[in-house]
N, CA, C and O atoms as a MOPAC input file, in Angstrom:
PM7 MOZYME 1SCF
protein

 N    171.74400 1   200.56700 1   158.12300 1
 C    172.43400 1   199.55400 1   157.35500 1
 C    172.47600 1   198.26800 1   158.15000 1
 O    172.24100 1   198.16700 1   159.35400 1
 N    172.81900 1   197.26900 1   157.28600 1
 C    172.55400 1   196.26200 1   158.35300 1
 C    173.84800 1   194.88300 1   157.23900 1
 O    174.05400 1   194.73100 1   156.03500 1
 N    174.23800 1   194.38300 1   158.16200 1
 C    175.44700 1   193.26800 1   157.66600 1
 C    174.59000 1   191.83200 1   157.27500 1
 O    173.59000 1   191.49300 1   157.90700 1
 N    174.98000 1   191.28600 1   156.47800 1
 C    174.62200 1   189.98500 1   155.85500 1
 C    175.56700 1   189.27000 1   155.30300 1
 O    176.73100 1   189.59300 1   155.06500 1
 N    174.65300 1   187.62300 1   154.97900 1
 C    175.71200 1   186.77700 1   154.30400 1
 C    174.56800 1   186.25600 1   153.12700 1
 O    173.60800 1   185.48900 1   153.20900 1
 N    175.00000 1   186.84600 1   152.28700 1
 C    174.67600 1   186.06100 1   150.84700 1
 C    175.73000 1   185.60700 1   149.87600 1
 O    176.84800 1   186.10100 1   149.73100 1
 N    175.13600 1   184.46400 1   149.15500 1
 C    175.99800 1   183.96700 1   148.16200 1
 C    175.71900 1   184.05200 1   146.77000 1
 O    174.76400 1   183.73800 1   146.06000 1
 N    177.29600 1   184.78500 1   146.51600 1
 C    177.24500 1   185.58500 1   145.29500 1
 C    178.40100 1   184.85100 1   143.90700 1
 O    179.59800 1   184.86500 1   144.19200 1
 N    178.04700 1   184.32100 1   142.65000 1
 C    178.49400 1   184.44900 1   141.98800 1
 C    179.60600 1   185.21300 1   141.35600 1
 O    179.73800 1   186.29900 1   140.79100 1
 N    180.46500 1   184.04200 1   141.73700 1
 C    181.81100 1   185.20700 1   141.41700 1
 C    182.27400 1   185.94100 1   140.15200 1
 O    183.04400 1   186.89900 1   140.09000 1
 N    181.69100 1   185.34300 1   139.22300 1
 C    182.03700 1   185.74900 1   137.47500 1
 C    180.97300 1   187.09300 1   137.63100 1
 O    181.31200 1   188.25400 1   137.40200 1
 N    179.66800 1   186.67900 1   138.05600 1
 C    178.71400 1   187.66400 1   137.84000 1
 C    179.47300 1   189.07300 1   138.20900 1
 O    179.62500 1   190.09600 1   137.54100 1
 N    179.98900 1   188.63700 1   139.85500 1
 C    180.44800 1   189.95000 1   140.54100 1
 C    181.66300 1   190.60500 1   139.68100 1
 O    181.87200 1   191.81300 1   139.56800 1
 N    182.26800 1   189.76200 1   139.21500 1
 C    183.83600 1   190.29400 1   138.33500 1
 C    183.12400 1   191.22300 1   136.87100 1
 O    183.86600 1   192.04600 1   136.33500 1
 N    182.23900 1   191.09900 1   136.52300 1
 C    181.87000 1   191.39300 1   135.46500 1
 C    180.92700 1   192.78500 1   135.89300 1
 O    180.95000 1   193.88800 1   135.34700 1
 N    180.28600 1   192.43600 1   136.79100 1
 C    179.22800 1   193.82300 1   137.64200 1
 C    179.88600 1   194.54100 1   137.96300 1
 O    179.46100 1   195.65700 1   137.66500 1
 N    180.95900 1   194.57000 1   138.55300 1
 C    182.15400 1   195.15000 1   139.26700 1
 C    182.86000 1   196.32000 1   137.66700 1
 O    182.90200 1   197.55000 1   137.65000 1
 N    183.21700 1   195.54100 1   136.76200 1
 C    183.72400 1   195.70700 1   135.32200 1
 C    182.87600 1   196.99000 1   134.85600 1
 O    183.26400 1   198.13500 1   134.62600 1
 N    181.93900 1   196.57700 1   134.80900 1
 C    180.57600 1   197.40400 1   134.04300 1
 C    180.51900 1   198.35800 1   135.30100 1
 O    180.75200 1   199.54300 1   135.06300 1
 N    180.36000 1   198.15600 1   136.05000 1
 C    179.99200 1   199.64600 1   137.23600 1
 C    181.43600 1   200.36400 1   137.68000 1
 O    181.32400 1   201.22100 1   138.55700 1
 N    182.49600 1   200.15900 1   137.27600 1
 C    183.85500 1   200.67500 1   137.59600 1
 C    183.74400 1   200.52700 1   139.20900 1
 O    184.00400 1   201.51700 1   139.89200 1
 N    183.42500 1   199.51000 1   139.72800 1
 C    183.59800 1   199.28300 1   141.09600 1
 C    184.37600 1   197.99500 1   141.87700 1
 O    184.63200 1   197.03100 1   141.15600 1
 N    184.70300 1   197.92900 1   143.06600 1
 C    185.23300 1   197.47200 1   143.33300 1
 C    185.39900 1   196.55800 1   145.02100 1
 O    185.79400 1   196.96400 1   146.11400 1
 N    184.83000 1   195.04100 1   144.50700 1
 C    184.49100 1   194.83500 1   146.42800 1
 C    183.56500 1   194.75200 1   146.12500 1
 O    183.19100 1   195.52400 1   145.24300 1
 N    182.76500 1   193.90500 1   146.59500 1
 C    181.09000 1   193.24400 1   146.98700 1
 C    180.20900 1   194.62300 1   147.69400 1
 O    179.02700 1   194.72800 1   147.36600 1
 N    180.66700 1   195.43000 1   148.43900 1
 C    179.61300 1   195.95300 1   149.04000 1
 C    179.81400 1   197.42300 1   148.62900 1
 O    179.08300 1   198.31500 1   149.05900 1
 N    180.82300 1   197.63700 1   147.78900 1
 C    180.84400 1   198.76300 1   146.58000 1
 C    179.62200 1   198.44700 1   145.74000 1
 O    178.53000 1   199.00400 1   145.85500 1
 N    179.87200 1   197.67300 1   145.05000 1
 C    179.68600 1   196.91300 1   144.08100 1
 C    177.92100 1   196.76500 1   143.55500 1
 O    177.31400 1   196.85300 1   142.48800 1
 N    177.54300 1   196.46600 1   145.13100 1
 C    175.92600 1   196.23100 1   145.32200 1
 C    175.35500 1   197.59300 1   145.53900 1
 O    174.22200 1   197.90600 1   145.17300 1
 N    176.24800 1   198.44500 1   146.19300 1
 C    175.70100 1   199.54000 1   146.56100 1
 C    175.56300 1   200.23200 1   145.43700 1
 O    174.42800 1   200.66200 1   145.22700 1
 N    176.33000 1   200.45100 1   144.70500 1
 C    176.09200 1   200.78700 1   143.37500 1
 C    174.96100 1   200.63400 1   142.36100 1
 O    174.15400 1   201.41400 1   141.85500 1
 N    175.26700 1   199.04300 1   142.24000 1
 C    173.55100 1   198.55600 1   141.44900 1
 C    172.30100 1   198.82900 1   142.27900 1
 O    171.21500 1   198.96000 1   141.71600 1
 N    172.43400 1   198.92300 1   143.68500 1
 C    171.51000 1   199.57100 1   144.32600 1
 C    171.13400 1   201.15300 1   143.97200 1
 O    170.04300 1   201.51300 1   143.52900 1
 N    171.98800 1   201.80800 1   144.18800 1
 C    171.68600 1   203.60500 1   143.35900 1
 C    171.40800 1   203.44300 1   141.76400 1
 O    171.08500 1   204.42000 1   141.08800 1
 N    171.52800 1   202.40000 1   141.31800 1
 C    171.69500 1   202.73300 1   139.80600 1
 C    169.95700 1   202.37700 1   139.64200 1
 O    169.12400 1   203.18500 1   139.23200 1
 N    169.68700 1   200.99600 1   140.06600 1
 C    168.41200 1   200.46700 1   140.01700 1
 C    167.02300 1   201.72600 1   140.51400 1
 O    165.94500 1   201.81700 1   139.92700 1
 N    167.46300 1   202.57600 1   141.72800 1
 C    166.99800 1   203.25800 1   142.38700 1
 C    166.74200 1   204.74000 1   141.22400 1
 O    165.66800 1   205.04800 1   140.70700 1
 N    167.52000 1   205.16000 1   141.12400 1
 C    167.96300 1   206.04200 1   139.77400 1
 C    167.14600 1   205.68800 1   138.35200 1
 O    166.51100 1   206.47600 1   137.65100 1
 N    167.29200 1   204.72300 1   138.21500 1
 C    166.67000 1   203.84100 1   137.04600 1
 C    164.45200 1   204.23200 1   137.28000 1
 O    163.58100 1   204.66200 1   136.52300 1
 N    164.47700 1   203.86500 1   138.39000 1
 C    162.99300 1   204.02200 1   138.69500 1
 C    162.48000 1   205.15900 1   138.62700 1
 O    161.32700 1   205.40400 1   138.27300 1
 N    163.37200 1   205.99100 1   138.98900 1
 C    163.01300 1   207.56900 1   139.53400 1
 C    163.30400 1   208.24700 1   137.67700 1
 O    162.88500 1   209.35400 1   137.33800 1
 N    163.79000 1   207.65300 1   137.07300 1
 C    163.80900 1   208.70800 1   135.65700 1
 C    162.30900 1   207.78800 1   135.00700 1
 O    161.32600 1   208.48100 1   134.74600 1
 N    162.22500 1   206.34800 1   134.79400 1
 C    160.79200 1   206.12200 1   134.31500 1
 C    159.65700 1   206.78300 1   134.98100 1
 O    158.81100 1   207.16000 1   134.17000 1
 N    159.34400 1   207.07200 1   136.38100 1
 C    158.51500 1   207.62700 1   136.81000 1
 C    158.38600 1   208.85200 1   136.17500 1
 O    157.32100 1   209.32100 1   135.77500 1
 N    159.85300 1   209.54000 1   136.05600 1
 C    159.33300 1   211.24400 1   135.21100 1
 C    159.11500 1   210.96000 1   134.09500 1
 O    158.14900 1   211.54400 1   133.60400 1
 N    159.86600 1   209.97700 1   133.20100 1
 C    159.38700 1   209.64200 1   132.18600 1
 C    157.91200 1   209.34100 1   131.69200 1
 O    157.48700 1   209.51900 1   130.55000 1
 N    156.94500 1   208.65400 1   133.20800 1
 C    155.63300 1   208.47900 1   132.69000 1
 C    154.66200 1   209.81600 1   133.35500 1
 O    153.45700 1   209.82600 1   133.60900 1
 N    155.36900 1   210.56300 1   133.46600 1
 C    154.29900 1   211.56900 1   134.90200 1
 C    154.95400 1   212.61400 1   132.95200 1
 O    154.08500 1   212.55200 1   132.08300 1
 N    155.95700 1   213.19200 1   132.63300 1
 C    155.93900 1   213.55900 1   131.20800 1
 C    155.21100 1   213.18400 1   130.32300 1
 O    154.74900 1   214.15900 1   129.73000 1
 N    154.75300 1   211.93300 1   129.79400 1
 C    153.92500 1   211.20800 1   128.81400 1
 C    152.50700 1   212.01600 1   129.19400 1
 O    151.91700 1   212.63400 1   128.30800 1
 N    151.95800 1   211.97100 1   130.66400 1
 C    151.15000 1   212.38400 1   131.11900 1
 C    150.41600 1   214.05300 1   130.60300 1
 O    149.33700 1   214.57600 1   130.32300 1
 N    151.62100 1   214.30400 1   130.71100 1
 C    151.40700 1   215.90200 1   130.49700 1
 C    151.53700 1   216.68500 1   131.85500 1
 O    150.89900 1   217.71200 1   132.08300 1
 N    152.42200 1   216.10700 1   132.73700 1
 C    152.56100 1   216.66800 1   133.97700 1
 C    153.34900 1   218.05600 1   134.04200 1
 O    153.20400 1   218.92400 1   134.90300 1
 N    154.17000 1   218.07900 1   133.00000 1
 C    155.38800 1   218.90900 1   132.57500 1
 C    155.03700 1   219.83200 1   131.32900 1
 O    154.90400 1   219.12300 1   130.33200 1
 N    154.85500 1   221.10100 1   131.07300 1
 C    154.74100 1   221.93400 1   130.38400 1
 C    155.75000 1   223.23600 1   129.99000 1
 O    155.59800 1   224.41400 1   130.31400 1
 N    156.47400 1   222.82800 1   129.44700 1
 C    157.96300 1   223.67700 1   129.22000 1
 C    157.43200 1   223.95300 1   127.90500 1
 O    156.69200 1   223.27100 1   127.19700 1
 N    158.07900 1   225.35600 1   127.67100 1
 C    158.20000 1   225.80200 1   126.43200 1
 C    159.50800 1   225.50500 1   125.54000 1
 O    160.57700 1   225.29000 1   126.11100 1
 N    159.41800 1   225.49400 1   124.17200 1
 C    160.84400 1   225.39600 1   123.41100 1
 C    161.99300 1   226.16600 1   124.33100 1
 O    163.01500 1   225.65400 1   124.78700 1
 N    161.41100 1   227.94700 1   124.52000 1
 C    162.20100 1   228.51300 1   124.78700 1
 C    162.76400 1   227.84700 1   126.29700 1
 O    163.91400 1   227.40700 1   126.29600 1
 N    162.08000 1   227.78400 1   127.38500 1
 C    162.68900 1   227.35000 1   128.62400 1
 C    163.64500 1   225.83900 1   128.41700 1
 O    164.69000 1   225.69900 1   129.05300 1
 N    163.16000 1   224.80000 1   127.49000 1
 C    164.22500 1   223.80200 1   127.41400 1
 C    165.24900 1   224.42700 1   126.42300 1
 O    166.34100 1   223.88100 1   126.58300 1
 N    165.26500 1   224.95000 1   125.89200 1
 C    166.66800 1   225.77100 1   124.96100 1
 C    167.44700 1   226.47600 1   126.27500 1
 O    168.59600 1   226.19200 1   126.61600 1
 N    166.92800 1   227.06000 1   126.67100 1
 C    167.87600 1   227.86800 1   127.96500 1
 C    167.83500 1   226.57200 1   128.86100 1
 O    169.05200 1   226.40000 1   128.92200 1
 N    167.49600 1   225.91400 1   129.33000 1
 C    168.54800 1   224.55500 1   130.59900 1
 C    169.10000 1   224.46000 1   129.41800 1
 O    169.98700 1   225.30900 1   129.50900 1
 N    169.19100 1   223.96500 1   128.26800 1
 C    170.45600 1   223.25900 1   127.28400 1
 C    171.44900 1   224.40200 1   127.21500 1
 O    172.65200 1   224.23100 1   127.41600 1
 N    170.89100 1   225.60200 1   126.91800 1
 C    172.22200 1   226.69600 1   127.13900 1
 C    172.88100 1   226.28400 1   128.07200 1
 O    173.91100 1   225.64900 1   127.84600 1
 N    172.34800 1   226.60400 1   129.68800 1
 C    172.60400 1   226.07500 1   131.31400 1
 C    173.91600 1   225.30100 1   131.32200 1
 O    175.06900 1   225.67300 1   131.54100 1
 N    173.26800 1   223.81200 1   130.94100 1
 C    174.05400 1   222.47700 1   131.30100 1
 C    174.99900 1   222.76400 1   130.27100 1
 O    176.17000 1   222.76200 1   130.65000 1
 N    174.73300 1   223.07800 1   128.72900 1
 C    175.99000 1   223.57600 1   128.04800 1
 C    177.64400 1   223.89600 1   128.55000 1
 O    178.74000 1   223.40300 1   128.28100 1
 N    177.09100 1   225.12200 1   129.52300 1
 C    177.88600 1   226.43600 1   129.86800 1
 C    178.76600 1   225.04600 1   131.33600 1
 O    179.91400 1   224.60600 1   131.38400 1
 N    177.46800 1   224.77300 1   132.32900 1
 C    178.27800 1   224.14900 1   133.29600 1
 C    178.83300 1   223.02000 1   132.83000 1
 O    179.40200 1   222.55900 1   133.82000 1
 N    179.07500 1   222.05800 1   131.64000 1
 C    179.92200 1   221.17300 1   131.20800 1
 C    180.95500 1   221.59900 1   130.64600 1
 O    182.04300 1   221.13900 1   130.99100 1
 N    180.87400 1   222.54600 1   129.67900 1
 C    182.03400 1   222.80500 1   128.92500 1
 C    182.70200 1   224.29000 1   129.43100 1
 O    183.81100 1   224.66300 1   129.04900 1
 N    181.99100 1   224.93300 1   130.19000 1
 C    182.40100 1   226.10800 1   130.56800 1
 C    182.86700 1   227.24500 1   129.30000 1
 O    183.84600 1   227.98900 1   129.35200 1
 N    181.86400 1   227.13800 1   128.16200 1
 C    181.47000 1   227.87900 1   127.33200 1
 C    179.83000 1   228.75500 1   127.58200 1
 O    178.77500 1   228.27300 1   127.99500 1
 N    180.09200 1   229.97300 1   127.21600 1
 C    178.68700 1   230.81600 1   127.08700 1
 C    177.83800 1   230.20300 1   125.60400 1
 O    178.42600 1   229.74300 1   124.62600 1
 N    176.40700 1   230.33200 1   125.73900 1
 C    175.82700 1   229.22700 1   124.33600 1
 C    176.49300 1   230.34700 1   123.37600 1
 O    176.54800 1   231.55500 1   123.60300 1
 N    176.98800 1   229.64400 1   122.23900 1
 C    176.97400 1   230.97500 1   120.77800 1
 C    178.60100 1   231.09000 1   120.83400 1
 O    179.25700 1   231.58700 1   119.91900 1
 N    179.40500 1   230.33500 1   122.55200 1
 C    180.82000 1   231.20600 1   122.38500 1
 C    181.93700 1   229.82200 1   121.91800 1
 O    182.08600 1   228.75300 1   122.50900 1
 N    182.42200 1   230.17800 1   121.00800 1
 C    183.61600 1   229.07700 1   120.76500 1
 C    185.05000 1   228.89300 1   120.87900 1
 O    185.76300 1   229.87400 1   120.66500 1
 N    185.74700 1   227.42600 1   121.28200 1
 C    186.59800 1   227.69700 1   121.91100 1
 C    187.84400 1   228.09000 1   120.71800 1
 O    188.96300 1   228.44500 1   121.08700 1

């Protein structure tokens, strides 16, 4: 890591800050930094998918959606609360 002085727009930052639930300049950046970073890394799967890099069946994406189902809501697929 390394310390700097840049000059930053203060409305911009009040409003970036707003939108990213953050707080403080070097929250703040670090944030749009992971987000931007994050941002790249899902278009890349997004175009390496288009590709045909990825070959899942119905059935295997139905079971992760069961998966992430179960670990969000802490329901079994099929069980209601």
């Amino acid at each position: 890591m390394r310390k700097t002085t840049i000059v930053v727009d203060d409305e911009k930052l009040r409003r970036v800050e707003s939108i990213l639930g953050t707080g403080g300049l070097t929250e703040t950046v670090n944030e749009a930094f992971d987000r931007v970073i994050r941002g790249q890394a899902l278009e890349e799967l997004f175009r390496m998918a288009d590709e045909g890099m990825f070959e899942l069946t119905n059935e295997e994406i139905e079971a992760a959606e069961d998966r992430e189902l179960e670990e969000t809501s802490g329901e079994s697929p099929g069980q209601t609360a």
